[in-house]
N, C-alpha and C positions, 0 to 999 in steps of 0.2 A: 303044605307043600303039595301034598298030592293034588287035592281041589287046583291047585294052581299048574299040573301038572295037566289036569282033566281040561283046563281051559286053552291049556297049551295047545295042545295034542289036538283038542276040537279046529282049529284054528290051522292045523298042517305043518305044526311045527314038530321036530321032533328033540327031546333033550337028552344033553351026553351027560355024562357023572366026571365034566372039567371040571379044574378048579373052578367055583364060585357059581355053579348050577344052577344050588338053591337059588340065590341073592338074583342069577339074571330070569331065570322061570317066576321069583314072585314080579319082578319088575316087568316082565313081559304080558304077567297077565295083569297087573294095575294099570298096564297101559291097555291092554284091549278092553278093561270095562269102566276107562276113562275116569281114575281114581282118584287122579289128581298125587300129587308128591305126598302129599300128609298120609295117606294108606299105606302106602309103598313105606315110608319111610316109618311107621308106627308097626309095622312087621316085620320090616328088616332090624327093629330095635327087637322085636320079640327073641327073633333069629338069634339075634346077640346074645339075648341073655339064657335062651336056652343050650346057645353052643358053651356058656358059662359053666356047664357041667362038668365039660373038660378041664377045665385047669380048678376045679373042684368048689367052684362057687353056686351055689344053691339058690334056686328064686327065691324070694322071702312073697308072705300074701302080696302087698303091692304089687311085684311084678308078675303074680297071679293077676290079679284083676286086670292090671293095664293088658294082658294078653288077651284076656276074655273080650274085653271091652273092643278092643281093636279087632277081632277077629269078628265080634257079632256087628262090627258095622262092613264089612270086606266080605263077609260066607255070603250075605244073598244078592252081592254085586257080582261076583263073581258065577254061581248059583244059579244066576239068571243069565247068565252067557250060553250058558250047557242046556239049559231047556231045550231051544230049538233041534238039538242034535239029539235030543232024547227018544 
């Protein structure tokens, strides 16, 4: 979220803590580093299952890995948006 935050913010946008932030700041930055739907939408399942805590469901390893996995193909798309501003 933050990285997606970082990509936000590079870009002159700024975000509110409305409902559903997270979900539009990761969508917003899947679209600035042309993700395509499958990114977006393999992190918004991460999102899911770690807001899962709340009503007291626990990731099992699976949904470890699928997070891992989806996040290390989205960190240096993203990652690489922010270079220039660095």
């Amino acid at each position: 979220f933050n990285l997606c935050l970082a990509v936000v913010a590079a870009h002159g946008w700024r975000v509110s803590s409305s409902d559903g932030h997270h979900a539009q700041t990761l969508e917003a930055a899947c679209a600035y580093a042309n993700t395509g739907n499958r990114a977006f939408d393999d992190m918004d399942a991460v999102r899911d299952l770690r807001n899962g805590q709340y009503d007291g469901v626990a990731p099992d390893a699976a949904d470890v890995d699928f997070a891992q996995a989806s996040l290390k193909h989205l960190y240096p798309l993203l990652l690489g948006l922010l270079k220039p501003h660095l």
